[in-house]
Structure formats: C-alpha cells, structure tokens
C-alpha positions in Angstrom: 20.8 -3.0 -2.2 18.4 -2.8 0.6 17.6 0.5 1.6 15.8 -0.3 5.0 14.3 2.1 7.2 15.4 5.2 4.9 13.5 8.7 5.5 12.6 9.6 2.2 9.4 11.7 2.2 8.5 13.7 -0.3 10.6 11.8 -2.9 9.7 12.0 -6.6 10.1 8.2 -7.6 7.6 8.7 -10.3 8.1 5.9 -12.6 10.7 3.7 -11.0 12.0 0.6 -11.4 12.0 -0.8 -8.0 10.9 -4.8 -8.3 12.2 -6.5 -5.8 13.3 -3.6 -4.1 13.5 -4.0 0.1 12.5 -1.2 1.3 11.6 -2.0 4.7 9.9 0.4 7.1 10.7 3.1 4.7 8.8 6.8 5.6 7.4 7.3 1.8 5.2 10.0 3.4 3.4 11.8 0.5 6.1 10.4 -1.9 5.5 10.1 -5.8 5.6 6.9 -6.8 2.9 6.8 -9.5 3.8 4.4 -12.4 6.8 2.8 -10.5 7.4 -0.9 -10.9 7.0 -2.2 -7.0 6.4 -6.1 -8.1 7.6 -8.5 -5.2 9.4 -5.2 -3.2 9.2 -5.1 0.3 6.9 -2.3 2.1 6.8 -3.9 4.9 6.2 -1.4 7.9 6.4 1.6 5.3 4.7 4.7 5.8 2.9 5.5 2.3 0.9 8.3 4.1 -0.4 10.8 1.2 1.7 8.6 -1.4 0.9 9.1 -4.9 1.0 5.3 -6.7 -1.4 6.0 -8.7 -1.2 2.9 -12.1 1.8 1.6 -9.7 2.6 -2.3 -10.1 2.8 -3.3 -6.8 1.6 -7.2 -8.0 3.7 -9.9 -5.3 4.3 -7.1 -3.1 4.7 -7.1 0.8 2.5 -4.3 1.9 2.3 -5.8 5.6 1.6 -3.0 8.7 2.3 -0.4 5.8 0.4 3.0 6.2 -1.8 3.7 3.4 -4.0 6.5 4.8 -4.5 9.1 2.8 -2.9 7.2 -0.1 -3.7 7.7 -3.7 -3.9 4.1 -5.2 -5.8 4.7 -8.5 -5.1 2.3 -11.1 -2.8 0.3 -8.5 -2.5 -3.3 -9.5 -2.8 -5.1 -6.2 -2.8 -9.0 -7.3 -0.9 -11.4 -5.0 0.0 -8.1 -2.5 -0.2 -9.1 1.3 -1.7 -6.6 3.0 -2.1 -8.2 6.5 -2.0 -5.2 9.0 -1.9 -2.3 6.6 -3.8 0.7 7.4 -6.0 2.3 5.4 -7.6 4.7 8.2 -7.6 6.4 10.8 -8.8 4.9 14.0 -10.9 7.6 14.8 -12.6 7.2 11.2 -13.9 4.9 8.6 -12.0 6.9 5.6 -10.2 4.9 3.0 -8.3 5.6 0.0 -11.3 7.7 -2.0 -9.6 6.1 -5.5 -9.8 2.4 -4.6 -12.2 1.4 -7.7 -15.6 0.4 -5.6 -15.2 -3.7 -5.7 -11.8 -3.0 -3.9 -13.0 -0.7 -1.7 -15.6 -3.2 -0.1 -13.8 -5.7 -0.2 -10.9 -3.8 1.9 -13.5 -2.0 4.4 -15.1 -5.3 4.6 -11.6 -6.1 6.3 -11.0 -3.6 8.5 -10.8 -3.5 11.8 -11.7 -0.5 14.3 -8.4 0.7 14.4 -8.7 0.8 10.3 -6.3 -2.4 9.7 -6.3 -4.7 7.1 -7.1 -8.0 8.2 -7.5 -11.1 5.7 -10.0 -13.6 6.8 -7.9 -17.4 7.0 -10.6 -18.2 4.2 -10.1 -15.6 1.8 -6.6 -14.3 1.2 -6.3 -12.8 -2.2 -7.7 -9.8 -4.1 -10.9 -9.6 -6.1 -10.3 -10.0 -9.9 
C-alpha cells in the first residue's frame, strides 16, 4: 500500500519491515527508523530531517531529493541507494551527517554541491565498498 506524501514525524518505526515500501515525499522529520528494513523502498522527495536510521538497510533504495540533514545514518547500508539530489546540508554550511563512517563521508562531500546536494558524477554512480 503506498502511503505517499504522509506527515509522519516523530514516528517510532524502529525496526520495521518496510522493503519495498513507497513512501514518497513522506515528512519522516526526526523519525526513528533505526534497524528498519528500507531495501528497494521509495524516499523519494522524503524529509529524513533529524531521522534516526541508524544500522538501517536501506540497500536498492530511492533516496532521490530526500533531506538528510541532520540525519543519523550510523551503520546505514547504502549499496545500490540512488542518492541523486539528496541533501545532506545546509546551504549555508558544509555540515554532513557527523556518523557517516569517514570513506563515505568524502566520498559524499566530494559530491556536493553549494547548496549541500548530492550529485553523482556520470562516471561514478555507486557507493564505495
């Protein structure tokens, strides 16, 4: 069932199972969603503002023009995720998520753009192993 565009911040989804799940343009501001399956779901146009996802499996996901600022992605597994647009700071900073692990963190600020979006090179589209 799609559940497109619902206002659900502050939700406690710790834990769950939401593969495949279409949850487009979705306001997940500061939302729990640490250990929740997200493989191959669709974020698209989200705001994950303060999320929690920390250890979430987000692998196949469609994270495109999602808001990640502030966003706790510790542990996140990010292989195969399109990312193309998503934001990760503020325009008026160079912040990202503080719990990217390093490699991912340079390799998404390496990306950004001055209004802190994601933006994949046509060379290089997938994540660092």
């Amino acid at each position: 069932v799609p559940v497109r565009s619902a206002q659900l911040p502050e939700a406690n989804l710790h834990g769950a199972e939401l593969a495949g799940a279409e949850l487009f343009g979705c306001d997940l501001t500061g939302a729990m969603l640490s250990l929740a399956n997200l493989q191959g779901a669709n974020l698209r146009s989200s705001n994950l503002t303060g999320a929690k996802l920390v250890k979430a499996r987000l692998t196949g996901a469609d994270l495109q023009r999602a808001v990640l600022v502030d966003a706790n992605v510790d542990g996140v597994e990010l292989a195969q995720v399109s990312l193309e647009l998503a934001q990760f700071a503020r325009p008026d900073g160079d912040e990202i998520p503080q719990s990217l692990h390093p490699s991912v963190e340079d390799w998404v600020r390496e990306r950004l753009d001055p209004e802190g979006r994601f933006r994949t090179p046509i060379s290089s589209r997938e994540m660092p192993e």
